[in-house]
C-alpha positions in Angstrom: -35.6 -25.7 30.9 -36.1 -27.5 33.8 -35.9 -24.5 36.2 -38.6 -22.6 34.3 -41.3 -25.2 34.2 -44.1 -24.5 36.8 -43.4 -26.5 39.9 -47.4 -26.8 40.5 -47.8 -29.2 38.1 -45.8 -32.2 38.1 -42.8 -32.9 35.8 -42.4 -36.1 33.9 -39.8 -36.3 31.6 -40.2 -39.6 28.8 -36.8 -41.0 26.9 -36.5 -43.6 24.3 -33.8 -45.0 26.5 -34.5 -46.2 30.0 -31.9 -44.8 32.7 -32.6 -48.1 34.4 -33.3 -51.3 33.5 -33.7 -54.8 34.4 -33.7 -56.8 31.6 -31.4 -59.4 29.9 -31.4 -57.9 26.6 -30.3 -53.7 26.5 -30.5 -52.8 30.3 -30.5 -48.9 31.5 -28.1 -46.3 30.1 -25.7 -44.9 32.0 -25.6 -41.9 29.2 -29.2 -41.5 29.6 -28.9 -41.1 33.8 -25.6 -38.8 33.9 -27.5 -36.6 31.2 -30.5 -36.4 33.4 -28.7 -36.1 37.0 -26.9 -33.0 35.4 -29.5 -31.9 34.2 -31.6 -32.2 37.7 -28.6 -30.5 39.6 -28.2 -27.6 37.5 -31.9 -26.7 37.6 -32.2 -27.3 41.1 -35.1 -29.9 40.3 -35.5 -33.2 39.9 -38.6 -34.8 37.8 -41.4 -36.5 39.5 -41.2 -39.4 37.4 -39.1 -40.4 34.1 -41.1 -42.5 31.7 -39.1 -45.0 28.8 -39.3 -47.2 26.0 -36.7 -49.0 23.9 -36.6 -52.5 26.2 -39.6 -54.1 25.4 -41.4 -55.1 28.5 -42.9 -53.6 31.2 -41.0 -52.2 34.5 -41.8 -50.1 37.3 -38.5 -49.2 39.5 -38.4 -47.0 42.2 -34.8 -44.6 43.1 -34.8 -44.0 46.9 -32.5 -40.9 47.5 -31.1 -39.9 50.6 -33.3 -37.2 51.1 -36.5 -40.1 51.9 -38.3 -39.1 48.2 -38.7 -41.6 46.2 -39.1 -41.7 42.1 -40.8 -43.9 39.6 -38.6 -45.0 36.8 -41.2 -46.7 34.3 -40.3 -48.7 30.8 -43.2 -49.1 28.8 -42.1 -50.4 26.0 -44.3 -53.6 25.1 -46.9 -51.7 23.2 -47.1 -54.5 20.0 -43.3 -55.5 19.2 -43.3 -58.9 18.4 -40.3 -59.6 20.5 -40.7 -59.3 24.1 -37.4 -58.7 26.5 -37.2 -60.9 29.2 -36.1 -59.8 32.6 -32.8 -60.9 33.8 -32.8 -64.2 36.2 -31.3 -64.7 39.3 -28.9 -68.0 40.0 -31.1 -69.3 36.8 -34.5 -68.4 38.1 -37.1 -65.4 37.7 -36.8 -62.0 40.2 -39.6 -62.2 42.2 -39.9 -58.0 42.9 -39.6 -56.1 44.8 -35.7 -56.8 44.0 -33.4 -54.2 44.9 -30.1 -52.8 43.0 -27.2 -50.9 44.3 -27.3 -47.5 41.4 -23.4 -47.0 42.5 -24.1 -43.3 43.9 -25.3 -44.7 47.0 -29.3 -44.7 46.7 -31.5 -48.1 46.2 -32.9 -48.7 42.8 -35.9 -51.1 43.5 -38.1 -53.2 40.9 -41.5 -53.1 41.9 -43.3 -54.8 39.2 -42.8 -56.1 35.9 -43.9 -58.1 32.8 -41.7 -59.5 30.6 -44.3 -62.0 29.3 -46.9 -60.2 27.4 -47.9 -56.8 25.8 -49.6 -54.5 28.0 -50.2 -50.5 28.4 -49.9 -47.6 31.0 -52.6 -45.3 32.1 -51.5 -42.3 34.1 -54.2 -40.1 35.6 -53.1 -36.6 37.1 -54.6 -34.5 40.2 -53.4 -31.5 42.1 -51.8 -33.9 44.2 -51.4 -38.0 42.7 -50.4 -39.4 39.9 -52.2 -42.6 39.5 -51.0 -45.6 37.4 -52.4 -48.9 36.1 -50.5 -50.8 34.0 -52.9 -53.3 32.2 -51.7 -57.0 30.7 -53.5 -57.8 27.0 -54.0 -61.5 25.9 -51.1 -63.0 23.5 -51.8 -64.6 20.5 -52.4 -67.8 21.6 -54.7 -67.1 23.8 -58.4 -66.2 23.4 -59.4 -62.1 23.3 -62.5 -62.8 25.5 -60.3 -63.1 28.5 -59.8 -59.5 28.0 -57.0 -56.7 29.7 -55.7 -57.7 32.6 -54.4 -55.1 35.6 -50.7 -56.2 36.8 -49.8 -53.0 38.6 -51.6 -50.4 40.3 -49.8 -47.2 42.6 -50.7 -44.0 43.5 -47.4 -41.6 43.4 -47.9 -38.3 45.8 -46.1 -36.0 43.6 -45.5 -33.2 45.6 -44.1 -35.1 48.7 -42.3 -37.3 46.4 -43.4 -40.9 48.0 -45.6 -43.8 47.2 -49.2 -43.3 49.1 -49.0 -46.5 51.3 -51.1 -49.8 50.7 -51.1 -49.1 46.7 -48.1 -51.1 45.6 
């Protein structure tokens, strides 16, 4: 399927299960990513981005192949479960991103952003050329609505040259 779909449009393929992860509680399937890199190298194509759930928090991780492209690996998956997923720690203290991780095939896996601490939601916009994401914080219980949403992340991805558009991260 992947080697019909129109290549002027971007592909984003979404999974329950995140191929990577970083936090302290499921982490990333290894199922999930050998399916997918298959799946990529039979067709000949590789999507743009891969969207997730299951772990719930918020991450943004970016794969940096060999070739120089780079692609967005993002779990969304603190849309109202009461029990958020905390992101691992380091020598007992929090990651401060970007972090990077070794995905044993030789390219960096890097966490760019994440929240672990409240709910949130992700708003992609499309063009002919970006994909534009902000990834918005909403208040917890505890604390009072007026605050109101909150933006944590913001990026522009250049989908058809694969790479970040600089000063966005």
């Amino acid at each position: 399927e992947l080697r019909t779909l129109p290549k002027d449009i971007p592909l984003m393929v979404a999974l329950h299960h995140p191929v990577y992860s970083a936090d302290n509680h499921h982490s990333g399937s290894t199922y999930m990513k050998e399916v997918l890199e298959h799946a990529a190298e039979q067709a000949d194509r590789h999507p743009e981005m891969i969207l997730a759930g299951h772990v719930h928090d918020y991450q943004r991780l970016t794969k940096n192949a060999p070739d120089g492209s780079q692609i967005p690996y993002l779990v969304t998956g603190a849309g109202g479960y009461h029990n958020l997923h905390a992101i691992m720690k380091v020598d007992g203290e929090r990651m401060v991103p970007p972090v990077v991780f070794d995905d044993k095939q030789g390219s960096p896996v890097a966490l760019e952003r994440y929240s672990d601490d409240h709910h949130g939601f992700l708003r992609l916009e499309v063009t002919e050329s970006l994909i534009t994401g902000r990834y918005y914080q909403v208040p917890r219980p505890q604390e009072p609505w007026s605050k109101g949403n909150h933006l944590l992340d913001y990026f522009e991805f250049d989908w058809k040259n694969k790479k970040y558009v600089p000063n966005t991260l």
